[in-house]
C-alpha positions in Angstrom: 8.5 -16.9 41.5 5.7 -19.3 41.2 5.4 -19.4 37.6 9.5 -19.6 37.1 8.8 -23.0 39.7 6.1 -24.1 37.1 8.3 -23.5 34.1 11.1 -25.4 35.9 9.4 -28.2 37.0 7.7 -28.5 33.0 11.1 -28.1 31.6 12.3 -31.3 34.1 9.5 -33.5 33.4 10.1 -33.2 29.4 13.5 -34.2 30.0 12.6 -37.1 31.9 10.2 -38.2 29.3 12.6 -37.7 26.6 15.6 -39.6 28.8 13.3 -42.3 29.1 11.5 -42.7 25.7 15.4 -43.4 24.0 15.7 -46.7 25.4 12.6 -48.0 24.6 12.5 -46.4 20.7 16.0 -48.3 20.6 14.0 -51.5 21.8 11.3 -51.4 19.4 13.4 -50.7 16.5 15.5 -53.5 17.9 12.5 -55.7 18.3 11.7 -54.8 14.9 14.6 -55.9 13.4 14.5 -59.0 14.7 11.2 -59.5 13.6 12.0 -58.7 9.9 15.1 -61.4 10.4 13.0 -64.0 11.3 11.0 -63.5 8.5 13.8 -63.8 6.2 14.8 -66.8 8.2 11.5 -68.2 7.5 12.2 -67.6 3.3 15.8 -69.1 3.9 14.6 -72.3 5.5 11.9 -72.8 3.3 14.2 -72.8 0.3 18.0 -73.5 2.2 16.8 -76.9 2.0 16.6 -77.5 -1.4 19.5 -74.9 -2.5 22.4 -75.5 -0.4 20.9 -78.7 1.9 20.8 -77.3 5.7 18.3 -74.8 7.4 19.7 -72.4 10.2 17.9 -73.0 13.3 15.4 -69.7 14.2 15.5 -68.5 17.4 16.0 -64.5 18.9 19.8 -65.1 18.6 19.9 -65.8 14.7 17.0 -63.2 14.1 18.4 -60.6 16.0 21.8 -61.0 13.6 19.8 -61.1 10.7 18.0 -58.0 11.5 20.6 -56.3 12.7 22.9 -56.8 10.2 20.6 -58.0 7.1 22.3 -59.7 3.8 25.8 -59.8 5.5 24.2 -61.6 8.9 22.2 -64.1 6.8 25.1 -64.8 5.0 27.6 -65.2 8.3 25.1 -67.4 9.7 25.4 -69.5 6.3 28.8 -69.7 7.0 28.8 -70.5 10.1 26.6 -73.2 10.1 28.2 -74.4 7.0 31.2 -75.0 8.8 30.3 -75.7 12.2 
């Protein structure tokens, strides 16, 4: 009886681990996302300026779009701030 206690209790404890480990792999790859958006942020405003004549401001917001998103955010966000 022990021992199916034991096995119960290890079985519980790697589902916990598991339940809570999903949220924060979905944060890091979140995090990393935005991460690799800010970098092409960066390349943007470096050379928006001279190509089309505006930069997009960098903050989490606007690298969080990029990253999630990629070519199509970076190009929404060019939009946007073309218009507004």
């Amino acid at each position: 009886m022990e021992i199916l206690g034991a096995v119960g209790g290890v079985i519980a404890l790697i589902i916990i681990i598991r339940l809570l480990l999903c949220p924060i792999k979905l944060l890091f790859k979140l995090l990393i996302n935005a991460a690799v958006g800010l970098v092409i942020l960066f390349i943007f405003n470096h050379f928006g300026l001279m190509l089309v004549g505006f930069t997009i401001p960098i903050n989490f917001v606007t690298a969080a779009i990029v990253g999630i998103l990629g070519i199509p955010g970076i190009l929404g966000l060019i939009a946007y701030f073309m218009f507004f």
